[in-house]
Backbone bond lengths (Angstrom), bond angles and torsions (degrees), N, CA, C in turn:
res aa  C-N    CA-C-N  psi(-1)  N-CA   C-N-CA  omega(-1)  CA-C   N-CA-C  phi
1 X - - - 1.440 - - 1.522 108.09 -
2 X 1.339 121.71 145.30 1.856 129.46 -159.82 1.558 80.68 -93.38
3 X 1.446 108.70 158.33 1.764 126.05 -148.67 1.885 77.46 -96.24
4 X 1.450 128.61 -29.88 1.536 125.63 -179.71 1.439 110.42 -57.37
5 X 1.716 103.61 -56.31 2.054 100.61 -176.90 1.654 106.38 -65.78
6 X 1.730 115.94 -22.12 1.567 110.16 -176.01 1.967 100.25 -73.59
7 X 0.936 113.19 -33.07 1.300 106.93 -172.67 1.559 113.93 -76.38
8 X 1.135 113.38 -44.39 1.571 135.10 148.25 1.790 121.26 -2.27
9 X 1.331 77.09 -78.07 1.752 107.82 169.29 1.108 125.83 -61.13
10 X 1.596 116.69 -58.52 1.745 134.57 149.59 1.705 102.33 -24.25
11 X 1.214 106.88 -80.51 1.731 101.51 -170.91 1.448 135.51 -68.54
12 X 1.821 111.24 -10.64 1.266 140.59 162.93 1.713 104.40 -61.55
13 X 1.736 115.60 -50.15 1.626 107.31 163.61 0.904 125.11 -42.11
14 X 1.682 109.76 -53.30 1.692 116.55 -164.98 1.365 98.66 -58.84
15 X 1.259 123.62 -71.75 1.324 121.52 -173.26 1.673 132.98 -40.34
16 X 1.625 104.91 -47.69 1.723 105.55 150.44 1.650 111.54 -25.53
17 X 1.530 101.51 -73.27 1.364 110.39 -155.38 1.761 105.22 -53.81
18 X 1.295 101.48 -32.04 1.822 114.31 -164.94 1.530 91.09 -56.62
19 X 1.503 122.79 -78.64 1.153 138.59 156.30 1.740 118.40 -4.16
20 X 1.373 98.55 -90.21 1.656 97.86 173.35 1.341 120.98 -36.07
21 X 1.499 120.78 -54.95 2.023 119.85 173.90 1.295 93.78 -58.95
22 X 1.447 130.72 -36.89 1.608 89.24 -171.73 1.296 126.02 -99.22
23 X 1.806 108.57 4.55 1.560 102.45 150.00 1.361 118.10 -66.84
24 X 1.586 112.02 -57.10 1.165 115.35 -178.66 1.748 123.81 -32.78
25 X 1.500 99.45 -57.03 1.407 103.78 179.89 2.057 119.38 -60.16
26 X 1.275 110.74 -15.23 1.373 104.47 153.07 1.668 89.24 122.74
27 X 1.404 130.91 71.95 1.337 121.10 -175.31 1.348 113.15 -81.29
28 X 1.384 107.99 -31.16 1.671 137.44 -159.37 1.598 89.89 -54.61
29 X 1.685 99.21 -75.79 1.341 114.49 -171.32 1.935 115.38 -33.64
30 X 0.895 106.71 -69.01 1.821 94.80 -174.92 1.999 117.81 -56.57
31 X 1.134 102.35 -30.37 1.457 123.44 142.52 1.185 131.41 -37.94
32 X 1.405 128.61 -25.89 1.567 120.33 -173.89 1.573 97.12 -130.45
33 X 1.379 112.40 -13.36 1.503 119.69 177.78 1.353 110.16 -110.63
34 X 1.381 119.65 7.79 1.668 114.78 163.95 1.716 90.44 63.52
35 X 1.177 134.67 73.48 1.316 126.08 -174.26 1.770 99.92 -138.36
36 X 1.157 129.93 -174.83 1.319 126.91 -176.03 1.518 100.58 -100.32
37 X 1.773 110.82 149.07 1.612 106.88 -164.29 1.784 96.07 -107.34
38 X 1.189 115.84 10.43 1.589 109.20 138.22 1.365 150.42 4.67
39 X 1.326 102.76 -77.29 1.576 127.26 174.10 1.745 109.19 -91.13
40 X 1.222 124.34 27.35 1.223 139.70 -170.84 1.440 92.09 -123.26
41 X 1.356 134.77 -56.72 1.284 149.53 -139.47 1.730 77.37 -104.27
42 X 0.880 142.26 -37.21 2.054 121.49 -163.16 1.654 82.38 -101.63
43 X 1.223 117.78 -35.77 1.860 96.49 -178.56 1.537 112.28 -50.75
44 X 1.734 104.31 -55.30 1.602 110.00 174.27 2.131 121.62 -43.47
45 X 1.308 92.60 -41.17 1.354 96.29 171.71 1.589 120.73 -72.76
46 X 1.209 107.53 -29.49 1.932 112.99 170.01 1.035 117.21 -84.88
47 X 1.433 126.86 -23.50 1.275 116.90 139.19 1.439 151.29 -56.36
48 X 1.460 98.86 -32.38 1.729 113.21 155.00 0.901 130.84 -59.42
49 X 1.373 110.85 -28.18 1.902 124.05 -170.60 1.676 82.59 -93.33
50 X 1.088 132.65 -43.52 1.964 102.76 -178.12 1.267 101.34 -101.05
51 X 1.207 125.69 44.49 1.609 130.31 152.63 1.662 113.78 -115.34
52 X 1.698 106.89 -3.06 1.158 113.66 -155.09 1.621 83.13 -105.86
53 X 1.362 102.60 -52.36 1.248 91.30 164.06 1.433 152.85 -81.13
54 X 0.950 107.91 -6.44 1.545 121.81 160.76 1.595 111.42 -76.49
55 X 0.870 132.71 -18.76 1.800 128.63 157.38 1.690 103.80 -84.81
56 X 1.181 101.34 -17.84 1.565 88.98 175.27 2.085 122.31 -78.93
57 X 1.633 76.30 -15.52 1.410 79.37 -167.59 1.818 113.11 -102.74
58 X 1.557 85.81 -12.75 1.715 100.18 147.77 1.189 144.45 -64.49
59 X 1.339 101.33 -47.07 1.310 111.70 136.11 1.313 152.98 -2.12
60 X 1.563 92.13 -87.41 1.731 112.00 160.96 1.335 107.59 -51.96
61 X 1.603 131.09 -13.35 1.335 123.34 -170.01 1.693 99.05 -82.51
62 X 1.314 114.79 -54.64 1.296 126.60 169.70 1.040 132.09 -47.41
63 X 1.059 121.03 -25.50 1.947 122.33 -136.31 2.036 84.94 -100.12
64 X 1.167 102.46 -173.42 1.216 124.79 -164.35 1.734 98.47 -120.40
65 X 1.210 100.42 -89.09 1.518 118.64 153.84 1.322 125.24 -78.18
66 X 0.880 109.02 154.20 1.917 145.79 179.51 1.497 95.41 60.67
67 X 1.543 123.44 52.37 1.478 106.05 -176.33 1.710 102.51 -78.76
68 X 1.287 130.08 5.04 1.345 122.73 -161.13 1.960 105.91 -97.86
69 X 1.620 81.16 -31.25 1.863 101.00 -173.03 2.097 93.97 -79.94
70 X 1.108 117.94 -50.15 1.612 114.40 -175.69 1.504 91.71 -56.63
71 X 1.296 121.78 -55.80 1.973 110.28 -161.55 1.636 99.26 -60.69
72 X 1.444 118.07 -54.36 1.456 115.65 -153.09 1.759 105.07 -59.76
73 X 1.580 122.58 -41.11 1.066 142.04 -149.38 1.683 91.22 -78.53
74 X 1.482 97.27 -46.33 1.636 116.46 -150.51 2.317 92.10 -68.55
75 X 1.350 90.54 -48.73 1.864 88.68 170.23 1.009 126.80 -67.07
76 X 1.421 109.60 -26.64 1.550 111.61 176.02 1.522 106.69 -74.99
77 X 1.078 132.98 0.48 1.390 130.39 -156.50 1.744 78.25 -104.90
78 X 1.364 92.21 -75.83 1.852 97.14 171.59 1.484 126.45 -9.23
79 X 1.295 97.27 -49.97 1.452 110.45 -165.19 0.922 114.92 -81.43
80 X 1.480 123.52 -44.96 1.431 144.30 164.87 1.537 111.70 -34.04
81 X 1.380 107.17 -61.65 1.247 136.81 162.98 2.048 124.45 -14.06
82 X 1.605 81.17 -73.19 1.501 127.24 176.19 1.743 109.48 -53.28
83 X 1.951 102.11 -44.16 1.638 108.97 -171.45 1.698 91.80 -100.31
84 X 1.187 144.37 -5.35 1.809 131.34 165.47 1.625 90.23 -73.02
85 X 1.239 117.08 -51.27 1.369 116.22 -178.43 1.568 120.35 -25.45
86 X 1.416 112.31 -89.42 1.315 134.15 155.65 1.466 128.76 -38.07
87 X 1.580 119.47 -13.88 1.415 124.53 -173.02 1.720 86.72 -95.24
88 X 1.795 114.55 -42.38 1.622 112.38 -159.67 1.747 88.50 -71.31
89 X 1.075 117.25 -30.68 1.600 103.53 -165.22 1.403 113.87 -77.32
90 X 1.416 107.47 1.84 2.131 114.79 -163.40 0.996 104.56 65.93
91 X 1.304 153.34 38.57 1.691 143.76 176.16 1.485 101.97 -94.29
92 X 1.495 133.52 -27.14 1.236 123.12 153.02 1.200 114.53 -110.44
């Protein structure tokens, strides 16, 4: 496969994924309520950070070396993740 269609493809993911968090994260909503698109843009980013870590922690499944640094890093990302979550909603 030519390194142009691999790169192609490579940045065609990113963009899916870009796309999908920011349906997921709720684009519609500030959109139909005239609301600020703000909290659209930090959902997309808290979603990246536990997407970042969940390949990280795949990773560690794979890897050869540093499987201890991909898991620890890769949950903490999770977790991190997990507490923007709960901080944007006021639950703590």
């Amino acid at each position: 496969m030519s390194t142009t269609l691999s790169k192609t493809l490579t940045s065609f993911k990113y963009v899916y994924l870009i796309i999908f968090f920011t349906l997921l994260s709720g684009i519609f909503y500030p959109l139909i309520n005239e609301l600020s698109i703000d909290i659209v843009i930090t959902g997309v980013f808290v979603l990246f950070i536990g997407l970042i870590g969940g390949i990280l922690v795949f990773k560690s499944t794979t890897s050869e070396t540093k499987k201890e640094i991909f898991f620890g890093i890769g949950f903490g990302l999770i977790a991190l993740s997990l507490y923007s979550i709960y901080y944007i909603t006021g639950t703590i």
